[in-house]
N, CA, C, O and CB atoms as a CASP TS submission, in Angstrom:
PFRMAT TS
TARGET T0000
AUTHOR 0000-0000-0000
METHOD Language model
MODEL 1
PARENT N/A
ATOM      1  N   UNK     1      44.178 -49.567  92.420  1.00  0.00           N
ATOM      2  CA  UNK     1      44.314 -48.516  93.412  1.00  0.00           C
ATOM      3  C   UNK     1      44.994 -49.118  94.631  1.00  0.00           C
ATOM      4  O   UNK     1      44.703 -50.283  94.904  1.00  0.00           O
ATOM      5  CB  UNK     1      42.929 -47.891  93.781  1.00  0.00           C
ATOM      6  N   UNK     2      45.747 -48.557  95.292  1.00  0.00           N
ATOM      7  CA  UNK     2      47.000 -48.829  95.890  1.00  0.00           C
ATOM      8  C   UNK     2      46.727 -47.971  97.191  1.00  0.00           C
ATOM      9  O   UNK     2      46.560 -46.790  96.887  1.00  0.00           O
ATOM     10  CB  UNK     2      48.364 -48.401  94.942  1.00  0.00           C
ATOM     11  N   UNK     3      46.610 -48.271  98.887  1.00  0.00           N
ATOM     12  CA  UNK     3      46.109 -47.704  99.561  1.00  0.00           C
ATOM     13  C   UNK     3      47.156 -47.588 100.646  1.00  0.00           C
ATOM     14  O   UNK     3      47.263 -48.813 100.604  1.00  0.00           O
ATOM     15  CB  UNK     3      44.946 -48.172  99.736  1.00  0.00           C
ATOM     16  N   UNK     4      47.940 -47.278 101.487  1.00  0.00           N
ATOM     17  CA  UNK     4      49.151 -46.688 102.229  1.00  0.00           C
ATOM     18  C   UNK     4      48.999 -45.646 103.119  1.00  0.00           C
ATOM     19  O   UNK     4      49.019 -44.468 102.764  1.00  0.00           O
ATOM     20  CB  UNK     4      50.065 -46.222 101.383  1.00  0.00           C
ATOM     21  N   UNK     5      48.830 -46.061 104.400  1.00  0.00           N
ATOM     22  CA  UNK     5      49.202 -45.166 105.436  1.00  0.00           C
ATOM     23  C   UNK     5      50.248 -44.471 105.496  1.00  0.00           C
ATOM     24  O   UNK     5      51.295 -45.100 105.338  1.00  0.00           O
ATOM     25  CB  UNK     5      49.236 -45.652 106.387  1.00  0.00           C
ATOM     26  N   UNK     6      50.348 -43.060 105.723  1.00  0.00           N
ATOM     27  CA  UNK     6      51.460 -41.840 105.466  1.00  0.00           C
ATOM     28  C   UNK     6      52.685 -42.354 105.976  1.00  0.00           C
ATOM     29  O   UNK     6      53.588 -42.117 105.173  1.00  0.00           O
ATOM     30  CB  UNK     6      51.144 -40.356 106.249  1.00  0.00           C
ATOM     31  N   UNK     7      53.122 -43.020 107.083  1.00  0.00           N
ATOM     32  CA  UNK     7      54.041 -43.547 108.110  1.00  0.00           C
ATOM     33  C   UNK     7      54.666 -44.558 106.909  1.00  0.00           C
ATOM     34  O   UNK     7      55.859 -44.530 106.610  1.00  0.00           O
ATOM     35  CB  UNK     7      53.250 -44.318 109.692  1.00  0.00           C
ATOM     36  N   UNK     8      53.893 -45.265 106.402  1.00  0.00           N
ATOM     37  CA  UNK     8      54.497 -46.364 105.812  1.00  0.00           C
ATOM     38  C   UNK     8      54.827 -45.774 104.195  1.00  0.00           C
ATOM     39  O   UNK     8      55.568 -46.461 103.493  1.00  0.00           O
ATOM     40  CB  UNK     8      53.423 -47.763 105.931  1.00  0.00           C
ATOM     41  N   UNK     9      54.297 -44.585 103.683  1.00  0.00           N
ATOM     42  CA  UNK     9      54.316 -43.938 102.388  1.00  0.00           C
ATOM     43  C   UNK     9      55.456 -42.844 102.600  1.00  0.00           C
ATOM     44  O   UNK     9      55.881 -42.249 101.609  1.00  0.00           O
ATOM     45  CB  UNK     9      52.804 -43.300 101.957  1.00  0.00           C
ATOM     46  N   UNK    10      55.983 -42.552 103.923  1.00  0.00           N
ATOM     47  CA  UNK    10      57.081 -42.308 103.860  1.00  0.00           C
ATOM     48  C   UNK    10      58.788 -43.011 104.085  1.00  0.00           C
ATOM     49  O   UNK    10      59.877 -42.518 104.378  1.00  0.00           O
ATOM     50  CB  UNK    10      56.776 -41.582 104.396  1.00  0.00           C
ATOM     51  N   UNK    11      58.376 -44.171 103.819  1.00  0.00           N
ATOM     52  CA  UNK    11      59.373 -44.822 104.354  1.00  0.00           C
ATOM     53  C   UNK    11      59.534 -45.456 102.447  1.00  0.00           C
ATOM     54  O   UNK    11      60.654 -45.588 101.953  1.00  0.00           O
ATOM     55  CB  UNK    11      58.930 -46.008 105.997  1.00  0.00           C
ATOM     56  N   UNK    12      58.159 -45.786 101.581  1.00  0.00           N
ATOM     57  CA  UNK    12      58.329 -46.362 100.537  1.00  0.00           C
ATOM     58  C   UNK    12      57.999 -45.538  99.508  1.00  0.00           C
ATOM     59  O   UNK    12      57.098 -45.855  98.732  1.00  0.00           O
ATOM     60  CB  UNK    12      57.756 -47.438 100.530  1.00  0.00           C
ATOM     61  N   UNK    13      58.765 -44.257  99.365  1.00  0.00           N
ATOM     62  CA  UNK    13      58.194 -42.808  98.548  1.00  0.00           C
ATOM     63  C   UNK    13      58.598 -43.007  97.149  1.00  0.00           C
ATOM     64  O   UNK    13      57.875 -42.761  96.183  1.00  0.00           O
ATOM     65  CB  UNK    13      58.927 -41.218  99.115  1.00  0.00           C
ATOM     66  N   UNK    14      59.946 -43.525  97.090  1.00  0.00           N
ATOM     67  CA  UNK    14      60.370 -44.105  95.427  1.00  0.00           C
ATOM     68  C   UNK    14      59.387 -45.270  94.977  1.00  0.00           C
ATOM     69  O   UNK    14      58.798 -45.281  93.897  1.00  0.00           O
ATOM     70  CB  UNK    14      62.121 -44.868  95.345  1.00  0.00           C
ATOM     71  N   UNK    15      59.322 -45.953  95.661  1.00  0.00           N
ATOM     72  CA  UNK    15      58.134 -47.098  95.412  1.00  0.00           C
ATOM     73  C   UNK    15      56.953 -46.806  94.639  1.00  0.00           C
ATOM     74  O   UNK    15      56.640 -47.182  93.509  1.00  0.00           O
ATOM     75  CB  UNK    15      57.539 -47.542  96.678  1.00  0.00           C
ATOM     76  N   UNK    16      56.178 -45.839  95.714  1.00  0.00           N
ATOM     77  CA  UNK    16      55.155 -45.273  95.038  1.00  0.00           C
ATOM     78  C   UNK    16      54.906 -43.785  93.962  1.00  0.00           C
ATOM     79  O   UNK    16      53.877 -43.359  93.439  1.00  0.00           O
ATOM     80  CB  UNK    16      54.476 -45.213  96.041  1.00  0.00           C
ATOM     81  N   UNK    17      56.242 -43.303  93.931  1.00  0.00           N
ATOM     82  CA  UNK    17      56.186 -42.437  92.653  1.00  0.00           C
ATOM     83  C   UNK    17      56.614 -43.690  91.323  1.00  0.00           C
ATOM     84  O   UNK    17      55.963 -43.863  90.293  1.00  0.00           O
ATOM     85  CB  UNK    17      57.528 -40.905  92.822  1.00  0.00           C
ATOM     86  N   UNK    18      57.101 -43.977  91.482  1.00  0.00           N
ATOM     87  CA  UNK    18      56.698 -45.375  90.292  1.00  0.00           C
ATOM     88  C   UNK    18      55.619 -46.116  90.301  1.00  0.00           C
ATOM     89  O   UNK    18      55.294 -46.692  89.262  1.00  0.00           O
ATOM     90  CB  UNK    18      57.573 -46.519  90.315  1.00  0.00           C
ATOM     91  N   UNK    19      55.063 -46.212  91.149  1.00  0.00           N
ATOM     92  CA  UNK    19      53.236 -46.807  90.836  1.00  0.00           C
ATOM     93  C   UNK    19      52.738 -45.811  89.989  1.00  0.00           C
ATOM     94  O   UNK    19      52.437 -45.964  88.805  1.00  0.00           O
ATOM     95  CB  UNK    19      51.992 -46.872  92.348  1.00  0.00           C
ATOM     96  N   UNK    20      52.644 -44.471  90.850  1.00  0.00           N
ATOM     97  CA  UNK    20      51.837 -43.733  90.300  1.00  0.00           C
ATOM     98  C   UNK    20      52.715 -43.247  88.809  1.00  0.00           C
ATOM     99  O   UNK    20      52.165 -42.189  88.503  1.00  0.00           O
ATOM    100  CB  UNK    20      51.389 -42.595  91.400  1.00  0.00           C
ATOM    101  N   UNK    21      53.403 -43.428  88.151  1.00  0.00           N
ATOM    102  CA  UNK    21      54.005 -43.475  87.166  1.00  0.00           C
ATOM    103  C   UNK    21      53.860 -44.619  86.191  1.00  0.00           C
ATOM    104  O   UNK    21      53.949 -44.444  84.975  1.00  0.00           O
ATOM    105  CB  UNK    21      55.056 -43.308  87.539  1.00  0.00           C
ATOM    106  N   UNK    22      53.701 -45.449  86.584  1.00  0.00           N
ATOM    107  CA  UNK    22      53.349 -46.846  85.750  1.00  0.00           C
ATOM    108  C   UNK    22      51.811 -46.925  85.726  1.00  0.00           C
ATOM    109  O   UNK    22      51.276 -47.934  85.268  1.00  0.00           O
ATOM    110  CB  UNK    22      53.999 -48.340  86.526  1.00  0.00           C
ATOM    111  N   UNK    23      50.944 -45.713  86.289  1.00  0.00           N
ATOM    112  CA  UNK    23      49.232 -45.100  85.945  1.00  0.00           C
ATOM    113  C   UNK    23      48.477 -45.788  86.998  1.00  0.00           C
ATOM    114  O   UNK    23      47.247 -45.825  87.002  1.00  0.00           O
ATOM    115  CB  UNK    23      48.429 -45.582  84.223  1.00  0.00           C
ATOM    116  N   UNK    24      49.577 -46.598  88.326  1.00  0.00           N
ATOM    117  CA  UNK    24      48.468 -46.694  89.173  1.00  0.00           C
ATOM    118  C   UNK    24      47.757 -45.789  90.275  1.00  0.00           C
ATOM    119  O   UNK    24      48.652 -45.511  91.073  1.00  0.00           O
ATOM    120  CB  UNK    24      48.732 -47.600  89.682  1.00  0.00           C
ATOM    121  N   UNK    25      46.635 -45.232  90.670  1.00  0.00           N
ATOM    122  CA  UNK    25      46.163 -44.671  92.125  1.00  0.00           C
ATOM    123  C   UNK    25      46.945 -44.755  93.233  1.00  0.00           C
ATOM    124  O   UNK    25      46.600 -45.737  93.890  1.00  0.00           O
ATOM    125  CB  UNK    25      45.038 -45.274  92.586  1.00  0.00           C
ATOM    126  N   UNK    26      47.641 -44.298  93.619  1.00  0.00           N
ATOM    127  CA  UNK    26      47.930 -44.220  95.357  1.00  0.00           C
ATOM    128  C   UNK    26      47.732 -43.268  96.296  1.00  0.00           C
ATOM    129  O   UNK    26      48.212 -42.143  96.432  1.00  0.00           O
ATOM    130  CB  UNK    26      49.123 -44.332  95.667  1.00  0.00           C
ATOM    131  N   UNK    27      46.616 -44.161  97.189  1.00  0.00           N
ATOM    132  CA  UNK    27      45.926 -43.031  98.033  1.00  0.00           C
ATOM    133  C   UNK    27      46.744 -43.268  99.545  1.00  0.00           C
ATOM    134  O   UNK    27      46.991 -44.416  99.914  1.00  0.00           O
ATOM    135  CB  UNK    27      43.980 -43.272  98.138  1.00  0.00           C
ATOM    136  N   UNK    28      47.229 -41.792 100.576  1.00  0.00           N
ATOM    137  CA  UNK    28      47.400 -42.269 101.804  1.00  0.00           C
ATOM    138  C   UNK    28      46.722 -41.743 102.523  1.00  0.00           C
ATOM    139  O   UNK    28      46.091 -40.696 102.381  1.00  0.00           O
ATOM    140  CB  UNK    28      48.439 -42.268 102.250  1.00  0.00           C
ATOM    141  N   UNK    29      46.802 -42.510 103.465  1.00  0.00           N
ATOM    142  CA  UNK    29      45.838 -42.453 104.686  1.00  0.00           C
ATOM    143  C   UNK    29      46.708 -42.189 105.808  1.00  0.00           C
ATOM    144  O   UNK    29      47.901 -42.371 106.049  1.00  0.00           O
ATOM    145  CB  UNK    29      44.972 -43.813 104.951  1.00  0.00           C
ATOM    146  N   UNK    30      45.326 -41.506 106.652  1.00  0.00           N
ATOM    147  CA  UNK    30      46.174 -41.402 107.941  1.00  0.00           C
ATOM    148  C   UNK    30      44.792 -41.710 108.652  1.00  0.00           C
ATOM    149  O   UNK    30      43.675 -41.455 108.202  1.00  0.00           O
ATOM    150  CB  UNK    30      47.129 -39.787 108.358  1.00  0.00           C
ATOM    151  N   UNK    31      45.089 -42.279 109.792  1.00  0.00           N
ATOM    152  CA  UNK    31      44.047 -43.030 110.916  1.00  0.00           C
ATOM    153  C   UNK    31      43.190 -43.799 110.181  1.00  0.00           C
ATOM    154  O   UNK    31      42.300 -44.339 110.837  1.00  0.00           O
ATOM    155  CB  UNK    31      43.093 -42.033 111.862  1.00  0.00           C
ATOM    156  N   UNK    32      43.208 -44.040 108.777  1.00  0.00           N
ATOM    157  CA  UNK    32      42.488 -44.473 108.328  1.00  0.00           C
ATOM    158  C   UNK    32      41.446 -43.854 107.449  1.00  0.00           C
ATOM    159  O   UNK    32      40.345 -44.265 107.081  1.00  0.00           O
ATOM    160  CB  UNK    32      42.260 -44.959 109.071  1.00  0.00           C
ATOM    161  N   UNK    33      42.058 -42.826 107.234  1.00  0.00           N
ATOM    162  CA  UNK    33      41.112 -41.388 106.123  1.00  0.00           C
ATOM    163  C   UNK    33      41.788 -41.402 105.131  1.00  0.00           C
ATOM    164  O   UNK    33      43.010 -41.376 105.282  1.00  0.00           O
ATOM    165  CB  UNK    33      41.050 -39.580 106.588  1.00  0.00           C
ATOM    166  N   UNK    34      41.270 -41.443 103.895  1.00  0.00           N
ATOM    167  CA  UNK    34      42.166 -40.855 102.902  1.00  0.00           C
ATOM    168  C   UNK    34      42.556 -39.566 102.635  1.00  0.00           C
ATOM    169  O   UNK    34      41.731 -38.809 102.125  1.00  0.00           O
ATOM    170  CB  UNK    34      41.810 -41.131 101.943  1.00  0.00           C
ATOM    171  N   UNK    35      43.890 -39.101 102.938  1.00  0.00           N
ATOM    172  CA  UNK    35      44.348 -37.554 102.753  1.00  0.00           C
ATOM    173  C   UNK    35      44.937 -36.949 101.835  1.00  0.00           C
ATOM    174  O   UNK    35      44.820 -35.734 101.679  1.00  0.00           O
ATOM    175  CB  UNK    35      45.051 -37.182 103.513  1.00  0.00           C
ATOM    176  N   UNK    36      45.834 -37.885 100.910  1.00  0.00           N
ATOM    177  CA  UNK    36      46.051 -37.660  99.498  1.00  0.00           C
ATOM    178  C   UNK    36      46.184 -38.541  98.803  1.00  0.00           C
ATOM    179  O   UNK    36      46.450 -39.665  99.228  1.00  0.00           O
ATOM    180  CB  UNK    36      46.920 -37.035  99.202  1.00  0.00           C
ATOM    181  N   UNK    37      45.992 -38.188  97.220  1.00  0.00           N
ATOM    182  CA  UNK    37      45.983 -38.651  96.388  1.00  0.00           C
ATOM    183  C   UNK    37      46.861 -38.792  95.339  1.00  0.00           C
ATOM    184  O   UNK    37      46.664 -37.874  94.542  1.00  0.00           O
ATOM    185  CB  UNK    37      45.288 -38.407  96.245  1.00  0.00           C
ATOM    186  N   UNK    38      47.917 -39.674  94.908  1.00  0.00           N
ATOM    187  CA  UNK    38      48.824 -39.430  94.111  1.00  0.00           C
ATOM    188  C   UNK    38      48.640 -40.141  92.405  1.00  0.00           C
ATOM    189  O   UNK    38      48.658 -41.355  92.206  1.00  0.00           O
ATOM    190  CB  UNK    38      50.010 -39.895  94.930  1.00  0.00           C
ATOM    191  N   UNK    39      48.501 -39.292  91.507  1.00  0.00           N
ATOM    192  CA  UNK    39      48.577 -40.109  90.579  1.00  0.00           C
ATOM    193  C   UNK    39      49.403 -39.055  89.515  1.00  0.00           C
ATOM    194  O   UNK    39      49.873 -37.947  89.775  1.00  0.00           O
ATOM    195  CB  UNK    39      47.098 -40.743  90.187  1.00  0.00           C
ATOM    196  N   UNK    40      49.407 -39.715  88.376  1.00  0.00           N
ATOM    197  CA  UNK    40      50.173 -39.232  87.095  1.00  0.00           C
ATOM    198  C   UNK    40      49.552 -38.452  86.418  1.00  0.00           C
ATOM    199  O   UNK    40      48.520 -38.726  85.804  1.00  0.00           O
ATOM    200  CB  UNK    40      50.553 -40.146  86.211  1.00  0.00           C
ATOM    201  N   UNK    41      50.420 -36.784  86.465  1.00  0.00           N
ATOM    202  CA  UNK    41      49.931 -35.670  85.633  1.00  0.00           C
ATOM    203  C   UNK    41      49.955 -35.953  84.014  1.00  0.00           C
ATOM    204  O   UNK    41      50.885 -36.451  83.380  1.00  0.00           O
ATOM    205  CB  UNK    41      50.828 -34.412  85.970  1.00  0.00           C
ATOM    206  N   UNK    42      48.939 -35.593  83.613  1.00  0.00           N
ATOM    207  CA  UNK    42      48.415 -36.066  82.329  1.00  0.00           C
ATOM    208  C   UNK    42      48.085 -34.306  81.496  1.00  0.00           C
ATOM    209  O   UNK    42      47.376 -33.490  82.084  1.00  0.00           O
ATOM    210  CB  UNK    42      46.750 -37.280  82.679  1.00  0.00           C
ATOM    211  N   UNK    43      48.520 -34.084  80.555  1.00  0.00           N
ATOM    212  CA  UNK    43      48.389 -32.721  80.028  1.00  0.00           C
ATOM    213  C   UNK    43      47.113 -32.870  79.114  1.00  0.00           C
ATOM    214  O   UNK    43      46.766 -33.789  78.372  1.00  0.00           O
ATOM    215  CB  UNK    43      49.776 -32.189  79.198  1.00  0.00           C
ATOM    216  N   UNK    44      46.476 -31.547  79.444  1.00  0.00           N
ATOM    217  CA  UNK    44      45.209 -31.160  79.067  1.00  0.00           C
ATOM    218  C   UNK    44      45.794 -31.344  77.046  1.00  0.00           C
ATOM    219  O   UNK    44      46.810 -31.016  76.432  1.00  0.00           O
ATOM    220  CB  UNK    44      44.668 -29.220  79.941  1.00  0.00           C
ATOM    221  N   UNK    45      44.419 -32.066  76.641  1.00  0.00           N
ATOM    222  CA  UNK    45      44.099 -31.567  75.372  1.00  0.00           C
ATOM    223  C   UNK    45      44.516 -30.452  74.793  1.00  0.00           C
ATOM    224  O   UNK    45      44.738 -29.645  75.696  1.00  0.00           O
ATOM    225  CB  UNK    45      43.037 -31.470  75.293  1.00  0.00           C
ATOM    226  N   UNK    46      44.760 -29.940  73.652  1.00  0.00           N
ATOM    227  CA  UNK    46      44.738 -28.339  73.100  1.00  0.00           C
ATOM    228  C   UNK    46      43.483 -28.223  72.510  1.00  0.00           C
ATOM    229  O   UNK    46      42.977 -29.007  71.708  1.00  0.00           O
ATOM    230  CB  UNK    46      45.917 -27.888  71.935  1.00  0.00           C
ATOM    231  N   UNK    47      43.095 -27.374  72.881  1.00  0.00           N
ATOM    232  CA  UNK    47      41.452 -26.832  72.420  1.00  0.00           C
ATOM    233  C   UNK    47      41.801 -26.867  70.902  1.00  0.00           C
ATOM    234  O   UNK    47      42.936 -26.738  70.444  1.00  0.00           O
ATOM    235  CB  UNK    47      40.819 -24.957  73.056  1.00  0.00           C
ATOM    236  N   UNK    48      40.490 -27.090  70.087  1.00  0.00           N
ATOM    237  CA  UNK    48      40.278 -27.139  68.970  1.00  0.00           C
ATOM    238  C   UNK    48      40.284 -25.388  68.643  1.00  0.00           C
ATOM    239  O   UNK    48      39.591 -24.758  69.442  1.00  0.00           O
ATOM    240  CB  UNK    48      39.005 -28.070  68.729  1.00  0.00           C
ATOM    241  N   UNK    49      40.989 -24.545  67.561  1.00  0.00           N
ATOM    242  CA  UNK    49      41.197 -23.344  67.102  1.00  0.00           C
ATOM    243  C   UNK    49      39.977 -23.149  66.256  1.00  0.00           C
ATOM    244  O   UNK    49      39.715 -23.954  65.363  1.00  0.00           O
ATOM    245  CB  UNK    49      42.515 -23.195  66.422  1.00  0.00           C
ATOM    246  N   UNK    50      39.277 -22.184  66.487  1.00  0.00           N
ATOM    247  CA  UNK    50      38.206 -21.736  65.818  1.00  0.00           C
ATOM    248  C   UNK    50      39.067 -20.956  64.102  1.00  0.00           C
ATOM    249  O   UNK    50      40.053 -20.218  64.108  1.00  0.00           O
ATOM    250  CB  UNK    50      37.276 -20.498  67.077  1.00  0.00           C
ATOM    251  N   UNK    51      38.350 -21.400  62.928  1.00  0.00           N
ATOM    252  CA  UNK    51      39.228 -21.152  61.625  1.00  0.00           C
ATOM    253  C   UNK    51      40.115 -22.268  60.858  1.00  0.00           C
ATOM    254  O   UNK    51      40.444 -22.357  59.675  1.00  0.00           O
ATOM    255  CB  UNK    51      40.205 -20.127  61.999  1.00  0.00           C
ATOM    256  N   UNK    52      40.396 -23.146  62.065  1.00  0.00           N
ATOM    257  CA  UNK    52      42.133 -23.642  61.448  1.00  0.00           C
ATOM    258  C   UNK    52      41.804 -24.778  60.056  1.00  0.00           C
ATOM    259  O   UNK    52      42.547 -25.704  59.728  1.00  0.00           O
ATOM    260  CB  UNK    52      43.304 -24.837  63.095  1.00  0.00           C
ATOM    261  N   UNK    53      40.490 -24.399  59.387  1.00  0.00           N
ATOM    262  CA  UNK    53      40.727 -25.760  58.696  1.00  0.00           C
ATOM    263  C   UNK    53      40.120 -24.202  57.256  1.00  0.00           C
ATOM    264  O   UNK    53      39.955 -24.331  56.043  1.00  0.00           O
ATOM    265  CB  UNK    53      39.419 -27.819  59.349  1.00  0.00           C
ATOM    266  N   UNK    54      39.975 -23.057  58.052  1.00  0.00           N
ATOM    267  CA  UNK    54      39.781 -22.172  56.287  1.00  0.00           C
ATOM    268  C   UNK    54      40.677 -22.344  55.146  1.00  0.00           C
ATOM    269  O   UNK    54      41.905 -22.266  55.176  1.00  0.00           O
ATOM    270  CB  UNK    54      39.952 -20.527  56.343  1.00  0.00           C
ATOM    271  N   UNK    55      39.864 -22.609  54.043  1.00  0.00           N
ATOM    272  CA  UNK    55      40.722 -22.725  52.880  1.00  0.00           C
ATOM    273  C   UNK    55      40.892 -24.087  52.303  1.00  0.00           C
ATOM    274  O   UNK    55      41.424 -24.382  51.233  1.00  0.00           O
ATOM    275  CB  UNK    55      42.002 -22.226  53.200  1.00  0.00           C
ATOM    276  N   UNK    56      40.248 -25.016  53.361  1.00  0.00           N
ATOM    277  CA  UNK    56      40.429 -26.427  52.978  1.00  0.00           C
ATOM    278  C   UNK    56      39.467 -26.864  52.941  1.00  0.00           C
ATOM    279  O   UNK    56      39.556 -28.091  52.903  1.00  0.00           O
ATOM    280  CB  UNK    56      41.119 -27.209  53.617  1.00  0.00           C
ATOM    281  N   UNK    57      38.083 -26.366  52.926  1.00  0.00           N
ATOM    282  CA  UNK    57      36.930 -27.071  52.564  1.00  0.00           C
ATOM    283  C   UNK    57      35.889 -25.754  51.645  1.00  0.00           C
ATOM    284  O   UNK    57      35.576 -24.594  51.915  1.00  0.00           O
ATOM    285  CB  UNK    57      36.182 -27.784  54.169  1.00  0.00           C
ATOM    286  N   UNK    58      35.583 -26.779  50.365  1.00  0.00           N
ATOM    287  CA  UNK    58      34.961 -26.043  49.617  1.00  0.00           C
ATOM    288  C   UNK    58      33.547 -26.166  48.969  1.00  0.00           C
ATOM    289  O   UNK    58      33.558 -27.161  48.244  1.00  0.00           O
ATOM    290  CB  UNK    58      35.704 -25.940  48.891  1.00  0.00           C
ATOM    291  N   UNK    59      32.356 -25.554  48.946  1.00  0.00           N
ATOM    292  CA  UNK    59      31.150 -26.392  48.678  1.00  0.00           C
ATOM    293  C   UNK    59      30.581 -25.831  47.528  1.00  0.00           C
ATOM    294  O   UNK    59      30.651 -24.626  47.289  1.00  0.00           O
ATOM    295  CB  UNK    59      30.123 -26.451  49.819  1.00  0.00           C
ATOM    296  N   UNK    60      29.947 -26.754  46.708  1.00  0.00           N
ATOM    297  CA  UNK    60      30.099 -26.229  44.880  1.00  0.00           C
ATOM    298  C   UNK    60      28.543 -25.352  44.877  1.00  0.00           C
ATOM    299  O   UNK    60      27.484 -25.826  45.290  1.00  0.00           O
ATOM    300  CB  UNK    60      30.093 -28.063  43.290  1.00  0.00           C
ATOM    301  N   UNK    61      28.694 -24.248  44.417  1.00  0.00           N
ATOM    302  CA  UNK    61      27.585 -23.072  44.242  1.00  0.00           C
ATOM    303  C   UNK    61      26.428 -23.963  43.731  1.00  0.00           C
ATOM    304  O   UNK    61      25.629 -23.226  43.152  1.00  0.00           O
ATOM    305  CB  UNK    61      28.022 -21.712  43.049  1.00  0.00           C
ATOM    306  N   UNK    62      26.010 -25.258  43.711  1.00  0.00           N
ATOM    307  CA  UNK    62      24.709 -26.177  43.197  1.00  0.00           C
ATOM    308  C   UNK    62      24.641 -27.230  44.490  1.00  0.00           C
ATOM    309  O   UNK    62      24.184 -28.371  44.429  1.00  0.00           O
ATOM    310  CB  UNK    62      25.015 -27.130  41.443  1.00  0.00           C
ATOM    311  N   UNK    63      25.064 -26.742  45.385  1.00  0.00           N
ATOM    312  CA  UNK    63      25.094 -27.673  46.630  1.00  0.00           C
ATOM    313  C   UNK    63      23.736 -28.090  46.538  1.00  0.00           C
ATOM    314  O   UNK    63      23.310 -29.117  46.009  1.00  0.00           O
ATOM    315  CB  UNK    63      25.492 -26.992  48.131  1.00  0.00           C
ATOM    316  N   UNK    64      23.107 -27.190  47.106  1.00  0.00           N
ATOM    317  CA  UNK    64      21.122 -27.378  47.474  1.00  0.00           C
ATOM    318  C   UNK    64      20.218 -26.989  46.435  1.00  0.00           C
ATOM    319  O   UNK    64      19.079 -26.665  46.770  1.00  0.00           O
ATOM    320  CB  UNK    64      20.451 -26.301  48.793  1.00  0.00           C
ATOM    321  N   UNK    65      20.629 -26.964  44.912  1.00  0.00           N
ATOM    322  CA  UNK    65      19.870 -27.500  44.313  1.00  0.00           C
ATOM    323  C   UNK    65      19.659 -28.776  43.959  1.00  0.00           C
ATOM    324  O   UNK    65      20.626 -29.537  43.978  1.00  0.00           O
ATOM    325  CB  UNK    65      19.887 -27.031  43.665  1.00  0.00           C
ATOM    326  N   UNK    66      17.963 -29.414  43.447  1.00  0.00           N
ATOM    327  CA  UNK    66      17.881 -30.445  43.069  1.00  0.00           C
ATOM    328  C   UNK    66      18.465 -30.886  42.105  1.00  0.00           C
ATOM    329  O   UNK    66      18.903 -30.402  41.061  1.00  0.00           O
ATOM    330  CB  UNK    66      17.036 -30.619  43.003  1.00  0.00           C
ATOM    331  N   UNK    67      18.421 -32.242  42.728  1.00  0.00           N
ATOM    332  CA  UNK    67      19.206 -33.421  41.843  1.00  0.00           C
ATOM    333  C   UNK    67      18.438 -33.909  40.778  1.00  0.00           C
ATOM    334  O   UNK    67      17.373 -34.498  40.961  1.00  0.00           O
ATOM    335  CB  UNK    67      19.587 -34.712  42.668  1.00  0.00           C
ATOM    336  N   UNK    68      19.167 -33.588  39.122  1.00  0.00           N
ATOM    337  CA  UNK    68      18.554 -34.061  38.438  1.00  0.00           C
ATOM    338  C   UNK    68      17.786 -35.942  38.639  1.00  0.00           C
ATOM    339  O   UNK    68      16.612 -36.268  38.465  1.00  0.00           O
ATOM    340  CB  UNK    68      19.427 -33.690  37.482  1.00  0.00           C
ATOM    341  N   UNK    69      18.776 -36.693  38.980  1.00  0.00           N
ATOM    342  CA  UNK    69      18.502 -38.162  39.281  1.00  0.00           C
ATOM    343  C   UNK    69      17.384 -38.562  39.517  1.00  0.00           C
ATOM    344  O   UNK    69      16.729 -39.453  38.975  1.00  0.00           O
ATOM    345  CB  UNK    69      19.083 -38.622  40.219  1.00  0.00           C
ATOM    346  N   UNK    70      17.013 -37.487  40.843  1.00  0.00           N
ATOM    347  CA  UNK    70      15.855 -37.742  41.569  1.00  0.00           C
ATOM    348  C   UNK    70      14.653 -37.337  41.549  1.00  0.00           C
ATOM    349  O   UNK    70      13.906 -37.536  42.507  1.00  0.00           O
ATOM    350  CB  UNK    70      16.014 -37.584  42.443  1.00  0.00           C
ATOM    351  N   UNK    71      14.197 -36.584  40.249  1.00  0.00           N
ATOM    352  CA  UNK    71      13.674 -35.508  40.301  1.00  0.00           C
ATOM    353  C   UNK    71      11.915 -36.371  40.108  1.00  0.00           C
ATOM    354  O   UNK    71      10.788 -35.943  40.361  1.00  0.00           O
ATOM    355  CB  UNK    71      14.424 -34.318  39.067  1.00  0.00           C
ATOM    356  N   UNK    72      12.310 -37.478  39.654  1.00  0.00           N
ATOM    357  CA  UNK    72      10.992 -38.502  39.913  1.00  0.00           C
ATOM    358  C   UNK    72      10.391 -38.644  40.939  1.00  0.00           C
ATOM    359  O   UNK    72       9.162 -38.572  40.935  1.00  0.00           O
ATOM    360  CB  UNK    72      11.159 -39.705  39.756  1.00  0.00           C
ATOM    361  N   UNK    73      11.187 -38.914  42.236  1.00  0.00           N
ATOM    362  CA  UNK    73      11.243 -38.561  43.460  1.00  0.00           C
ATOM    363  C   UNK    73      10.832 -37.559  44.040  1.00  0.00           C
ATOM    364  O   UNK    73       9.929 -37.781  44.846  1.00  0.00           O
ATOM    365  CB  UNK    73      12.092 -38.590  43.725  1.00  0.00           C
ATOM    366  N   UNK    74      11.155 -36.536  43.934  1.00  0.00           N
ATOM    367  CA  UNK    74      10.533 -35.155  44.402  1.00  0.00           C
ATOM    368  C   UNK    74       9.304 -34.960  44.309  1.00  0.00           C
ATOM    369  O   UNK    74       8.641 -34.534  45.255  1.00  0.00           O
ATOM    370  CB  UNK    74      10.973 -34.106  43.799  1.00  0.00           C
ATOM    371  N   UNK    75       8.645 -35.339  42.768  1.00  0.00           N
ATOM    372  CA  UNK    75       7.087 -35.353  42.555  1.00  0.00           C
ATOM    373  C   UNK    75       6.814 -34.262  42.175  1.00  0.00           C
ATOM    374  O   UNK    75       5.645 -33.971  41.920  1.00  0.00           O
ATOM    375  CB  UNK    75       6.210 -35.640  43.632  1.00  0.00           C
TER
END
C-alpha cells in the first residue's frame, strides 16, 4: 500500500495509475487524511445459473435401496 498526498499525486498521476494497475493500493491524502482510494477494477464473478447442469446428471431408480454387500451389516 502506497500512501501520497494529493499535491504530490497530482504531479505523479501516470506513476500511480500503473501501481494501481500492477494490483498495488494507492491511497491520497490530504492534511494527512486519507481521501481516496485508488486501486484496480476487478469484474464481479457471474452468478452461478439456477438449471445449467439439467440433463447431465442422472441417478439410477435403486439409488436408496439396500445394498446387497452389506446387508450383514444392516442386521
Amino acid at each position: 500500500m502506497q500512501q501520497i498526498d494529493i499535491e504530490q499525486a497530482k504531479i505523479q498521476l501516470e506513476g500511480l495509475f500503473q501501481a494501481a494497475l500492477n494490483g498495488d493500493e494507492v491511497i491520497i491524502t490530504q492534511n494527512n487524511q486519507p481521501i481516496l482510494k485508488l486501486v484496480r477494477f476487478t469484474q464481479a464473478k457471474k452468478r452461478r445459473q439456477s438449471g445449467s447442469a439439467k440433463g447431465l446428471i442422472w441417478i439410477s431408480p435403486d439409488f436408496d435401496q439396500p445394498m446387497e454387500d452389506f446387508a450383514e451389516y444392516m442386521g
